[in-house]
C-alpha positions in Angstrom: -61.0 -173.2 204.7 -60.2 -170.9 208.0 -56.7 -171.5 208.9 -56.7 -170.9 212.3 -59.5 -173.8 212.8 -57.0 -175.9 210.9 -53.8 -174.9 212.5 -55.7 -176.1 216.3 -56.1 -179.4 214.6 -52.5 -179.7 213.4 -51.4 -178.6 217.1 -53.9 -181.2 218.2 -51.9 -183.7 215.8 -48.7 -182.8 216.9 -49.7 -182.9 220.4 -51.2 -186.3 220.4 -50.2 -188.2 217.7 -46.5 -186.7 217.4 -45.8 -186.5 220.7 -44.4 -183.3 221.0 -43.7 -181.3 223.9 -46.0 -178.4 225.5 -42.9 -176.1 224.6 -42.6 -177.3 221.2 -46.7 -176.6 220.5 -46.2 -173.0 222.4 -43.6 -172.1 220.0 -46.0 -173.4 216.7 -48.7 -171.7 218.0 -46.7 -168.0 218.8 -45.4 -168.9 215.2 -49.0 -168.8 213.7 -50.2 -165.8 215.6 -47.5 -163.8 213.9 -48.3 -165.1 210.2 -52.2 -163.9 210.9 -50.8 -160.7 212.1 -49.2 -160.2 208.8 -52.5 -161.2 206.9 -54.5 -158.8 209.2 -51.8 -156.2 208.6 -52.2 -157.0 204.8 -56.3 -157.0 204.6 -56.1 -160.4 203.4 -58.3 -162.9 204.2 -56.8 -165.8 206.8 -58.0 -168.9 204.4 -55.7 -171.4 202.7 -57.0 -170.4 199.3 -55.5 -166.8 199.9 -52.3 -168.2 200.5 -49.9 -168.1 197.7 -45.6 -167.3 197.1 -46.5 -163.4 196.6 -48.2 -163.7 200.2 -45.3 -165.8 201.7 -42.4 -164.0 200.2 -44.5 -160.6 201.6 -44.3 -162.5 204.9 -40.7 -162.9 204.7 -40.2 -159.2 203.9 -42.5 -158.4 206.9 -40.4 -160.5 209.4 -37.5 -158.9 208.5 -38.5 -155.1 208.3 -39.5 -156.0 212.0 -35.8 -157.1 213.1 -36.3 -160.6 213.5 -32.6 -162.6 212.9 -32.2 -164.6 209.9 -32.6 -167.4 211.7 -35.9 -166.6 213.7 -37.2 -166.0 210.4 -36.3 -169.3 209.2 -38.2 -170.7 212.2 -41.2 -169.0 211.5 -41.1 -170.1 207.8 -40.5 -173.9 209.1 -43.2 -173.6 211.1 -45.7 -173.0 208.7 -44.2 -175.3 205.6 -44.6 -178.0 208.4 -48.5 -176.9 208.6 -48.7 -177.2 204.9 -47.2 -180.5 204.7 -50.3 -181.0 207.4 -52.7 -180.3 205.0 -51.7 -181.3 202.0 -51.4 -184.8 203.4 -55.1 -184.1 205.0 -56.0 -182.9 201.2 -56.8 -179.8 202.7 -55.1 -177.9 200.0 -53.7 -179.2 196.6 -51.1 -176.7 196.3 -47.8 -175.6 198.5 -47.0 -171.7 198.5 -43.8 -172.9 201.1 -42.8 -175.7 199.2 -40.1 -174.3 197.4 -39.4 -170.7 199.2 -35.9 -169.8 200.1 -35.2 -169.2 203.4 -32.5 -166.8 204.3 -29.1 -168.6 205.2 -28.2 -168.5 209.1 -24.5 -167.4 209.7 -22.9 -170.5 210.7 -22.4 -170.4 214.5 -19.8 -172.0 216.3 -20.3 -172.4 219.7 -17.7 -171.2 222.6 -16.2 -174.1 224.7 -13.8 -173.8 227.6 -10.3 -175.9 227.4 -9.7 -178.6 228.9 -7.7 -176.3 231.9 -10.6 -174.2 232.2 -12.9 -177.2 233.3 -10.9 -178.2 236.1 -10.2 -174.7 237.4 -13.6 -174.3 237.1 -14.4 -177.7 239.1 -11.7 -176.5 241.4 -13.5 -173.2 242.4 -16.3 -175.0 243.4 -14.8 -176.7 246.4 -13.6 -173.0 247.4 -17.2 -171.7 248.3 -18.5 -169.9 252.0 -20.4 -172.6 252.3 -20.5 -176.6 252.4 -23.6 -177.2 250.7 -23.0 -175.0 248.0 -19.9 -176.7 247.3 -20.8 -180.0 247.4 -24.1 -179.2 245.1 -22.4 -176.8 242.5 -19.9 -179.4 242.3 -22.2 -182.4 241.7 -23.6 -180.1 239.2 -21.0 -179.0 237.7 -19.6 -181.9 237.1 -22.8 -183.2 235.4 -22.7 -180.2 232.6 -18.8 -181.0 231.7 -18.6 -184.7 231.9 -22.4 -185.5 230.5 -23.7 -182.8 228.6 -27.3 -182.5 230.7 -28.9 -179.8 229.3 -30.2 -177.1 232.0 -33.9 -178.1 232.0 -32.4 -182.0 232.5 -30.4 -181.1 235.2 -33.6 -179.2 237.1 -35.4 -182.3 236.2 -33.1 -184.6 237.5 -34.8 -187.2 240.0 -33.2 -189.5 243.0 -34.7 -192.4 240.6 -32.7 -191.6 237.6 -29.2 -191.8 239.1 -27.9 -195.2 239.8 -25.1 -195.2 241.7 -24.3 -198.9 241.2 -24.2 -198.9 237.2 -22.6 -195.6 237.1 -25.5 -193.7 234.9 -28.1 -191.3 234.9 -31.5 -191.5 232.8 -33.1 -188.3 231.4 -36.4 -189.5 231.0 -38.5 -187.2 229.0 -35.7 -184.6 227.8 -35.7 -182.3 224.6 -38.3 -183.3 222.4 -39.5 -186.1 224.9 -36.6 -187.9 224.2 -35.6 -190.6 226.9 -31.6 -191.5 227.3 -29.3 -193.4 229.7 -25.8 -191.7 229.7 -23.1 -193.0 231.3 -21.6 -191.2 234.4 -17.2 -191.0 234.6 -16.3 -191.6 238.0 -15.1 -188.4 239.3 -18.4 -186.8 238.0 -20.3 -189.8 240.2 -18.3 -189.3 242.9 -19.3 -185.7 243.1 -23.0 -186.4 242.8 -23.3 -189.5 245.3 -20.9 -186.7 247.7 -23.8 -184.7 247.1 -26.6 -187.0 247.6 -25.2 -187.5 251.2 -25.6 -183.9 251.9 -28.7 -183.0 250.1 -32.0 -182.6 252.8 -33.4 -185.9 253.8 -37.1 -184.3 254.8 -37.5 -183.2 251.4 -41.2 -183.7 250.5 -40.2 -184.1 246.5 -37.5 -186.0 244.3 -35.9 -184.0 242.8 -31.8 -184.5 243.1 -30.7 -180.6 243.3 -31.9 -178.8 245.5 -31.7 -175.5 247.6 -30.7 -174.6 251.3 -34.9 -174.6 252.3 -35.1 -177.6 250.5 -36.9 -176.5 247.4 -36.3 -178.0 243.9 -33.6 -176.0 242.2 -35.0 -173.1 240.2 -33.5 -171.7 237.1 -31.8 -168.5 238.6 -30.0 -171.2 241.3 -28.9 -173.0 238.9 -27.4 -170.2 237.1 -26.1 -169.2 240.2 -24.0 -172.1 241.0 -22.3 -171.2 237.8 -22.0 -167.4 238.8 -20.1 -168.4 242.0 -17.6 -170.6 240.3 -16.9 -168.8 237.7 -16.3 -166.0 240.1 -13.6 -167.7 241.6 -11.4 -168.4 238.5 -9.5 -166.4 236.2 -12.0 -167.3 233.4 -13.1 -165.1 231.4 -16.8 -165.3 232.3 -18.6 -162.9 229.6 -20.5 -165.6 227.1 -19.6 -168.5 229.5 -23.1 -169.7 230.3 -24.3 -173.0 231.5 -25.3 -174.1 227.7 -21.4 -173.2 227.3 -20.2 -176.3 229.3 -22.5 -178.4 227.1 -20.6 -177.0 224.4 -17.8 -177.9 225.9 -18.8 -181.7 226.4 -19.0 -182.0 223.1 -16.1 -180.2 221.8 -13.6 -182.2 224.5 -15.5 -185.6 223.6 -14.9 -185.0 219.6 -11.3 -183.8 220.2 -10.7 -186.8 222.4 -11.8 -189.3 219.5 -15.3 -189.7 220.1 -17.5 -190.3 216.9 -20.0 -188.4 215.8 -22.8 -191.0 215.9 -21.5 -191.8 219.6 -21.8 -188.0 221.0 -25.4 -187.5 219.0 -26.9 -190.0 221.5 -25.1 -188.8 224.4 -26.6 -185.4 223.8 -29.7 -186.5 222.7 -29.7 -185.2 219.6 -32.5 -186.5 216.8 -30.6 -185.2 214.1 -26.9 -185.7 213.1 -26.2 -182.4 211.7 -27.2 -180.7 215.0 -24.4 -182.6 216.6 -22.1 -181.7 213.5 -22.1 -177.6 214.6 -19.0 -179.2 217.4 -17.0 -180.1 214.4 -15.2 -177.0 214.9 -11.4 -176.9 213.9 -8.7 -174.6 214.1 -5.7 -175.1 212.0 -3.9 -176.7 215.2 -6.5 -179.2 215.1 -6.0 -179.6 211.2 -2.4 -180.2 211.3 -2.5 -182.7 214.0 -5.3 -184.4 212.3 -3.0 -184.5 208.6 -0.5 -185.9 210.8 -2.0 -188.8 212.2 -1.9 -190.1 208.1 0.2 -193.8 208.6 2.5 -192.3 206.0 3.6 -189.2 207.4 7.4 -189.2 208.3 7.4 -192.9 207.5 10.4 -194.1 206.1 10.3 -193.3 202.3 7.0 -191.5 202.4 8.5 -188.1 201.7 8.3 -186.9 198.3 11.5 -186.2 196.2 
């Protein structure tokens, strides 16, 4: 069986009966093409009966002598066990050469987060900008990325239909993984975007809620921009602040403030738990405080002899 023939009708699967996103299939697809590079490279034949662990854990060797990260590699290996599980549920193939591979361990990453401070002189900074619309726009969005967790592509994709005012939310309709949400909206972060709203271009011939000065949607580089001229304009430290930073720091602030776990997965959008366990982050501060909360702690005649 020729695996490329099969791996269009597993992308043809995911695509229509999975419903995952054009991204999503891009990334299988570049995925594969590397794997029959290998084979090619290898002179072996690109047909699941070839296939077996000598082949795979070759792979792996391959990926690696070219520089890829531990954990691209484990993307490319997840990529192609989830083809597998394809066919061996299509009884394509009786056998599983990724079944039980090892994949290298990523280094546990901990994302960087600005305090609590740092938000609001960042907010701040906004409202210090050569120009009004910038400020009223960088602020709105802004205040969108620390006080809801949007994601950069939800932020771009933000529409006049998804913000109610009235209710005090905004739905992401169609976000990572085509994931739909309604998350509530604090008032100081609604504020900003209905202040917004009043200044954004009314003869806009589109719906999209940021925008620029000609009245275009908001493109990626302007969005990273709005961050730029903030950031610029505080003491911050801006080298590895990004705008996937502030998301970070939604979460962190949220968990720190008491928020449960199961709470902030839905608020981000997660589908998996353990995504949104990476913001369980502690430093021995944290610890301490935490031990101290125990209901016995410096109650009378809860100290040991």
């Amino acid at each position: 069986m020729y695996l490329p023939e099969l791996h269009e009708e597993f992308l043809q699967y995911l695509e229509v009966e999975r419903n995952y996103s054009p991204l999503t299939i891009t990334a299988y697809r570049s995925d594969f093409r590397s794997f029959l590079r290998y084979l090619n490279d290898q002179a072996i034949e690109a047909t699941a009966e070839q296939i077996n662990r000598a082949v795979v854990r070759g792979y792996i060797a391959w990926l690696h002598e070219a520089g890829l990260s531990a954990k691209s590699v484990a993307r490319h290996i997840h990529s192609l066990r989830s083809f597998w599980n394809y066919m061996l549920e299509e009884e394509y193939v009786s056998s599983h050469p990724f079944g039980r591979i090892s994949i290298p361990k990523t280094p546990q990453y901990v994302p960087r987060f600005l305090s609590a401070e740092e938000v609001r002189e960042l907010l701040a900074a906004t409202e210090r900008q050569s120009s009004v619309f910038d400020a009223f726009r960088d602020k709105a969005i802004l205040s969108l990325l620390v006080f809801c967790g949007l994601r950069r592509s939800e932020i771009l994709g933000l529409r006049l239909s998804n913000v109610n005012l009235r209710t005090g939310t905004v739905a992401i309709v169609g976000g990572k993984g085509r994931r739909s949400r309604r998350v509530p909206v604090c008032a100081e972060a609604m504020g900003a975007v209905q202040d917004w709203l009043e200044m954004r271009p009314s003869d806009c011939r589109h719906d999209h809620v940021f925008v620029c000065k000609w009245g275009a949607p908001l493109s990626k580089n302007g969005l990273g921009a709005c961050l730029k001229r903030a950031l610029s304009k505080t003491n911050i430290q801006a080298a590895g602040v990004t705008l996937h930073t502030l998301r970070h720091t939604f979460a962190t602030l949220l968990l720190r403030g008491g928020c449960d776990l199961f709470s902030l997965q839905q608020l981000l959008g997660h589908s998996r738990l353990d995504t949104t366990a990476i913001y369980l982050h502690s430093g021995l501060g944290d610890l301490q405080e935490a031990v101290n909360c125990h209901p016995l702690v410096n109650a009378e005649g809860g100290h040991g002899s």
